[in-house]
C-alpha positions as CSV (number, residue, x, y, z in Angstrom):
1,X,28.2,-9.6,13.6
2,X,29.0,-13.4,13.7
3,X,31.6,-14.2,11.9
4,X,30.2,-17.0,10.2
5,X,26.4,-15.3,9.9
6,X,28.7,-12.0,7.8
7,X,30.4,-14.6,5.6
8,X,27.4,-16.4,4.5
9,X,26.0,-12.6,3.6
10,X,29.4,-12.1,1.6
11,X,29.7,-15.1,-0.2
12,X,25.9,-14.5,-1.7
13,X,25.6,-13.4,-5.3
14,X,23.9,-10.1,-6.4
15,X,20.9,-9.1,-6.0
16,X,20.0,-12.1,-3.5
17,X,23.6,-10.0,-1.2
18,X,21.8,-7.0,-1.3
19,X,18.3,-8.4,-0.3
20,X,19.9,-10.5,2.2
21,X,21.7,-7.8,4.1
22,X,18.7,-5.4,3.6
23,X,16.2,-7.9,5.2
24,X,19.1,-8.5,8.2
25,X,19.1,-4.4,8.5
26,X,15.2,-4.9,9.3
27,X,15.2,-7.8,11.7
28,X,18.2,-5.7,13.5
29,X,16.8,-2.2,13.3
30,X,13.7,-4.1,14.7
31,X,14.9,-5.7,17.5
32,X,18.6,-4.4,18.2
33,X,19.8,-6.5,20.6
34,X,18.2,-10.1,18.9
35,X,20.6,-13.0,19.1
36,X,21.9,-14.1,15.4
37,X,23.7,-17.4,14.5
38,X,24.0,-19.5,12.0
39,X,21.5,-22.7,11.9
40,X,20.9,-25.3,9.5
41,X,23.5,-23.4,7.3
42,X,21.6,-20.0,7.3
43,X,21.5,-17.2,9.3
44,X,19.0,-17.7,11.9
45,X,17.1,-15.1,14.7
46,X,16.1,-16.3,18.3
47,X,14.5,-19.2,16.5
48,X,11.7,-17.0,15.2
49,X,13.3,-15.8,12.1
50,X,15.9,-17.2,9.0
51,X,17.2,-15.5,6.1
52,X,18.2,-17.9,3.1
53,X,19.4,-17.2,-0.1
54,X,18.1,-19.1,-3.3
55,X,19.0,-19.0,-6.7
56,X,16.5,-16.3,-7.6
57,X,15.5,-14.9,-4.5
58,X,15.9,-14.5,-0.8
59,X,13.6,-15.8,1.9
60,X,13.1,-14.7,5.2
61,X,11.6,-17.5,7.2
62,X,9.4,-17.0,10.0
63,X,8.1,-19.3,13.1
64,X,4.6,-20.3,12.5
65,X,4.2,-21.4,16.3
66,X,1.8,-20.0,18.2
67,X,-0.1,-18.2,15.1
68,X,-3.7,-18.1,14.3
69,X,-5.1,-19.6,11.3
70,X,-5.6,-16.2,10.0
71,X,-2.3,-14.9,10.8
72,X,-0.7,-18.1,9.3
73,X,-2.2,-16.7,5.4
74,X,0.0,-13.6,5.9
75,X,2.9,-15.6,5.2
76,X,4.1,-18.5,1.9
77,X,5.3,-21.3,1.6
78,X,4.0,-25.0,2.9
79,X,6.1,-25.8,6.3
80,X,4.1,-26.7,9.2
81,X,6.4,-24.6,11.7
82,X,7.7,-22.2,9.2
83,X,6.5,-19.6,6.6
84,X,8.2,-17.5,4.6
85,X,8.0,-14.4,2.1
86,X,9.9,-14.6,-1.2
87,X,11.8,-11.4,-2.1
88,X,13.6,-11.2,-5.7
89,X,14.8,-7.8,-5.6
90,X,16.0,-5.1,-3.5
91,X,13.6,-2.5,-4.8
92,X,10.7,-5.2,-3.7
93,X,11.4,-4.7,-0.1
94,X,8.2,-3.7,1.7
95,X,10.0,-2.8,5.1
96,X,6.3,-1.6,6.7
97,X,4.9,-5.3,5.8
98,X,7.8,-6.9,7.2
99,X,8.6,-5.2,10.8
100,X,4.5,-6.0,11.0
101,X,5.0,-9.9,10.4
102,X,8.2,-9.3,12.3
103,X,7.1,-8.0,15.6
104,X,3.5,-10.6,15.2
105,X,5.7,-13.6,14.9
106,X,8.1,-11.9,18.0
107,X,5.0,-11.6,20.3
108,X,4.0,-14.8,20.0
């Protein structure tokens, strides 16, 4: 793990530590070999995925690029390039949901 990518994991508070590393897990068990680094001061995936931390969640940030219209609905938030899907609680992780958005943001 990078350095600086495990030290922003460590420094997070609980729960948003445990959802953090729990949505990483994911992304990694996912693709294995994906490149991870630390952008924009969060943990960032082959510019198709983020994780960030917030004050009472986590979100993990995906690449809008490239998606249709009805793909695009899957996801929150308001970005033009990005979505995102909120998650507040370890126990609230739906891994099935996420390796789908995962692997349709990858292939695009």
């Amino acid at each position: 793990m990078n350095t600086d990518v495990g030290n922003y994991f460590n420094n997070q508070k609980s729960p948003q530590k445990e959802v953090a590393l729990a949505l990483r897990k994911i992304i990694k068990k996912t693709f294995p070999k994906i490149k991870e680094e630390m952008k924009y001061g969060v943990p960032y995936y082959e510019d198709k995925f983020y994780i960030v931390a917030l004050k009472d969640h986590v979100n993990l940030g995906f690449s809008i690029i490239g998606l249709s219209k009805d793909e695009i609905v899957l996801f929150d938030g308001g970005g033009k390039t990005t979505k995102y899907i909120a998650v507040d609680s370890p126990k609230k992780i739906d891994e099935k949901k996420i390796v789908k958005l995962l692997k349709l943001v990858w292939n695009k």
